[in-house]
C-alpha positions, 0 to 999 in steps of 0.5 A: 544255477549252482554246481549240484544242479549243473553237473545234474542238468550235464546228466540228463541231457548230455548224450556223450558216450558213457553217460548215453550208456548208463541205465536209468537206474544209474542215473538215478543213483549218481543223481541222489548222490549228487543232489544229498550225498547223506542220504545216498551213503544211508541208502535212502530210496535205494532199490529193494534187493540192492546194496547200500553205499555204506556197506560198499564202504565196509567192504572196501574197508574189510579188504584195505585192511586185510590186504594192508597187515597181508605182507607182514604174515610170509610165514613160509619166507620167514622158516626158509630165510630166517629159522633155515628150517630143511624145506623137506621137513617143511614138507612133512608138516604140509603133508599131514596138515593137508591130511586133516584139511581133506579130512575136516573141511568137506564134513564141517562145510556140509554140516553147515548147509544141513543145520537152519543157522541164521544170519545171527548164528554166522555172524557169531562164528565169523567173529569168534573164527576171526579172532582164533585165525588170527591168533594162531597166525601170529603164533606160528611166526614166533620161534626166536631159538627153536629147533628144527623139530620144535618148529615143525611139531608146532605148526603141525598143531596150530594148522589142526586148530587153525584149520577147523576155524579157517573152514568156519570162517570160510563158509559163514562169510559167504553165508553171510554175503550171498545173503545181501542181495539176490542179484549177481551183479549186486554181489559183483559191486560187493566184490569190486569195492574189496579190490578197490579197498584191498588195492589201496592197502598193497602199498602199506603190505609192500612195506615188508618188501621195502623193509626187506631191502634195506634191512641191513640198513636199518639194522633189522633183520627178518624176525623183527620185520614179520612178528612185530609189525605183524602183532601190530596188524593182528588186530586190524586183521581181526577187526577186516572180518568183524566189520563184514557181520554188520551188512544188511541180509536182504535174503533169509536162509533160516528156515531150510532153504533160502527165501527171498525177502523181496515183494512177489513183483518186486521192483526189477520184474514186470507185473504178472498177468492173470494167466500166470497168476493163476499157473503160479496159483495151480503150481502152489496147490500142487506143492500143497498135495505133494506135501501131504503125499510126502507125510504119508510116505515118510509114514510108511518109510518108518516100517520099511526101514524097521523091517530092513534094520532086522534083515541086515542084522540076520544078514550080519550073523550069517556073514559071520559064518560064511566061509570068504569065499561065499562071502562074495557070492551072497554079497551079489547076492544080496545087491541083486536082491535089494535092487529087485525089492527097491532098496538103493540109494534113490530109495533112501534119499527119496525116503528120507526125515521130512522136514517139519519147517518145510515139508519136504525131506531133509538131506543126509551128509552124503546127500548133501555132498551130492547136491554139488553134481548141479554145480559144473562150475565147482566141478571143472574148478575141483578137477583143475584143482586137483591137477594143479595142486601139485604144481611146485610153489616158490616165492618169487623173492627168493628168485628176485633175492638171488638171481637179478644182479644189483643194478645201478639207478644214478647213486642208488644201488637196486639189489633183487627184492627192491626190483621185485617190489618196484615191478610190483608197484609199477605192474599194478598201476593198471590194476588201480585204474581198472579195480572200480570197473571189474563187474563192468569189465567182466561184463564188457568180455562177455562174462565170468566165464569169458574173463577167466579165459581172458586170464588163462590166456594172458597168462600163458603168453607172459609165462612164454614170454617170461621164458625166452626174454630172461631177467639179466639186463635192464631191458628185460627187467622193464619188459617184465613189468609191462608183461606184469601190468597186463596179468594183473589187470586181467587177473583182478577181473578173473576175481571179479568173475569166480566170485560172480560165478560163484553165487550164479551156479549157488542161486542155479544149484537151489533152483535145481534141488532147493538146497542153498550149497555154499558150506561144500563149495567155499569148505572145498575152496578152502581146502584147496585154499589151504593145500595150495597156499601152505601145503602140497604146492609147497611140499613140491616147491621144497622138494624142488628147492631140495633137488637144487641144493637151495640154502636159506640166508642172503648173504648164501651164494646159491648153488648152481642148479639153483640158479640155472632151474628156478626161472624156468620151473617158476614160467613153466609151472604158471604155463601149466597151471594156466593151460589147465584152467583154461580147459576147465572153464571152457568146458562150463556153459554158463551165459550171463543170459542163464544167470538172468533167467536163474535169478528170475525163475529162484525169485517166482518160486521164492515168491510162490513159497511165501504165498502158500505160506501166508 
């Protein structure tokens, strides 16, 4: 008996703890991959609706590669550092970039869900938004010799640009991805292969930090190690999104709505009986005369909505003569009039274009944004958002850089930055363990939902714990790099389960209204993305670096406030923002057992779609 047919015999018979656990299914997936490992990366005999192994591979490559050339790309480390541009003209730049960002991204996400784009059509903005953000990343680091308002008026450009294509990219991405399999847990194994492949890429990012280190060494300063090896790793970036439009789209959202490709029985559901045949059947008539019903009244809306024209502008020329203070009386007026006559809101969304693909009416821009009240998920994340969003952001380095005195380790001197990305590495040695496990590990807590609060939790005890044991002795260092290797395992689940919860509360939000929503959820991500990252969470981490007298440069003795404050504001802000979220999320109700049911229920109707098609 050869190996393959012996580790292939331990698997059907063995009754150990995990291979007991694994499902059939698995099972049967280890046994093709052990018997033609060809065949099982082709994807051969693999499930309908589920990923195949080479594009787990390219979604493990995409992160190794995003997260390789990430640490090259500290534009707001290289301002403070190297240009010692004022953190409060820094701040100036953030507020008006946020301003656009609020204004563009929502109206560009939900432009997208109205309009029929393909696979095809995503794929095409991914791409060319791949190349133009990455570009424009690059730009915003060059400035070797510029003022201090020449590099402000700059960025502020560059984020106008930047910001219109990030949003594109933002929204055809998950497009693209919520499209490869109509299964949660499916997109879950999408997710987890990025963390392996983005845990692999860390320690090539963390060559900055090294660098940083011994800079003086290497007789290299901040610039060098930033815009050259970033120029070397921009298109490797590029390259990290490009490879992403090349997975299979199992799900099709062509045709104003998503609808499965997937056999109506399928191959995870159990055949229908006669009795639900003929319901389904029943069901479908039904839809049949709905849509005939919508025909004639969008027939009738034609002539209501001409009448209505004509009476606003008689309305408007009357206005025009009133006096203000009649103004408000005939404005009662007149919403008391339209409320009578029918004229609202729910007329107008109930009455709006019918969709000639579907039958059904097309959503307007507001309509659109509406969708997103069936989506408490996105709800409680906006809200704790917007609390969070003004929580000062401050580089760790900086405080690694100033405040940890040089230890010595044998002959080794070990300054700040070098034990911050010792307790990088170490921290995250966990983290490479648990990556491959995250849906499992999400599962194992009970969820998405119970993962996040896993998470909050586990970060209000170390930023607590941050705050009283302190960094000035050895000791307290290593204690620190325990607390880091839980938070990072607890926190690469937590990213696990918002991207399964994620695509739960979408598929639960088309199930509720038909409309697939990601354009105004993942806009909305990235504004908060873009805001908290790059904008208001570092104007207030600037105007607190102002307040303590902070100066850019290593080779600064900091001021004393500086010294004295940025920890305890650095633990108290993690404490803050943890708390907030943990509230947020323990206000959704969302089971594992709902997302089931979701998936089964949007699957039949999907299902029931095509047939009356047909």
């Amino acid at each position: 008996m050869g190996l393959r047919d012996h580790i292939i015999n331990r698997l059907d018979n063995s009754n150990g703890k995990i291979i007991s656990k694994l499902s059939p299914e698995n099972k049967e997936e280890l046994r093709t991959a052990i018997k033609n490992p060809k065949a099982w990366v082709k994807g051969v005999n693999t499930p309908e609706g589920h990923i195949e192994p080479w594009e787990l591979l390219i979604f493990g490559v995409s992160g190794f590669l995003s997260a390789a050339m990430a640490g090259f790309n500290n534009q707001d480390y290289l301002y403070k550092d190297y240009y010692h541009i004022n953190p409060n003209k820094l701040s100036i730049a953030g507020v008006i970039s946020s301003t656009w960002d609020a204004i563009n991204d929502p109206f560009i996400g939900t432009w997208m869900d109205r309009k029929r784009f393909g696979p095809q059509t995503f794929r095409t903005i991914l791409r060319i938004a791949a190349i133009v953000v990455n570009l424009l990343n690059f730009l915003k680091l060059i400035g070797d010799g510029l003022t201090e308002w020449q590099h402000i008026v700059i960025l502020i450009l560059l984020n106008f640009i930047s910001s219109v294509f990030t949003t594109l990219e933002a929204v055809a991405k998950p497009k693209l991805l919520a499209g490869i399999s109509p299964y949660t847990q499916q997109r879950g194994r999408m997710k987890v292969w990025t963390n392996v492949g983005q845990q692999i890429g860390y320690p090539i990012a963390n060559i900055a930090n090294y660098l940083l280190a011994f800079k003086e060494t290497l007789h290299l300063n901040t610039y060098q190690i930033f815009v050259y090896v970033a120029a070397v790793g921009m298109p490797l970036n590029m390259f990290a999104s490009f490879i992403l439009s090349y997975v299979r789209q199992r799900v099709d959202f062509n045709t104003g709505g998503a609808r499965s490709s997937m056999l109506p029985t399928g191959l995870h559901e159990p055949p229908r009986s006669d009795e639900e045949i003929a319901r389904e059947q029943a069901h479908a008539r039904m839809i049949e005369r709905r849509k005939k019903e919508l025909e004639e009244q969008n027939a009738a809306v034609r002539i209501i909505r001409e009448q209505k024209r004509l009476v606003l502008e008689e309305e408007a020329l009357y206005m025009q003569g009133l006096r203000r203070k009649d103004r408000r009386i005939y404005v009662k007026a007149r919403a008391e009039a339209r409320k009578a006559f029918g004229i609202n809101g729910e007329l107008e969304m109930a009455f709006d274009e019918i969709d000639e693909n579907t039958g059904l009416p097309k959503l307007g821009l507001w309509q659109s944004f509406a969708v997103v009240k069936h989506n408490p998920y996105f709800i409680a994340n906006t809200i704790a958002g917007f609390i969070t969003v003004f929580t000062p952001s401050v580089d760790e380095r900086l405080m690694y850089q100033y405040l940890i005195p040089e230890l010595k380790i044998g002959k080794l001197t070990a300054n700040g930055l070098l034990i911050f990305q010792l307790r990088e590495q170490i921290g995250g040695l966990g983290v490479t363990i648990s990556k491959p496990f995250g849906r499992h590990l999400v599962n194992l807590v009970g969820g998405p939902i119970r993962a996040h609060q896993l998470n909050s939790a586990v970060s209000i005890i170390t930023a607590v714990l941050q705050l009283l044991i302190g960094y000035n002795k050895p000791w307290k260092l290593v204690a620190l790099i325990v607390l880091r290797f839980f938070v990072f395992i607890t926190g690469d689940i937590d990213t696990v389960a918002g991207d399964m919860m994620n695509y739960q509360m979408l598929d639960y939000t088309e199930l509720k209204t038909g409309m697939r929503s990601e354009g105004v959820i993942f806009s909305f991500n990235a504004l908060f993305t873009k805001i908290i990252n790059n904008n208001i969470g570092t104007v207030t981490g600037n105007g607190f670096l102002g307040w303590t007298g902070y100066k850019g440069d290593a080779v600064t003795i900091q001021p004393a406030r500086f010294m004295k404050y940025v920890w305890p504001m650095f633990n108290l802000s993690m404490l803050f923002d943890s708390f907030v979220w943990l509230i947020a999320r323990s206000t959704v109700r969302f089971t594992p057992e709902d997302a089931l049911r979701t998936e089964r229920l949007l699957a039949e109707r999907k299902a029931m779609q095509e047939s009356t098609e047909e």
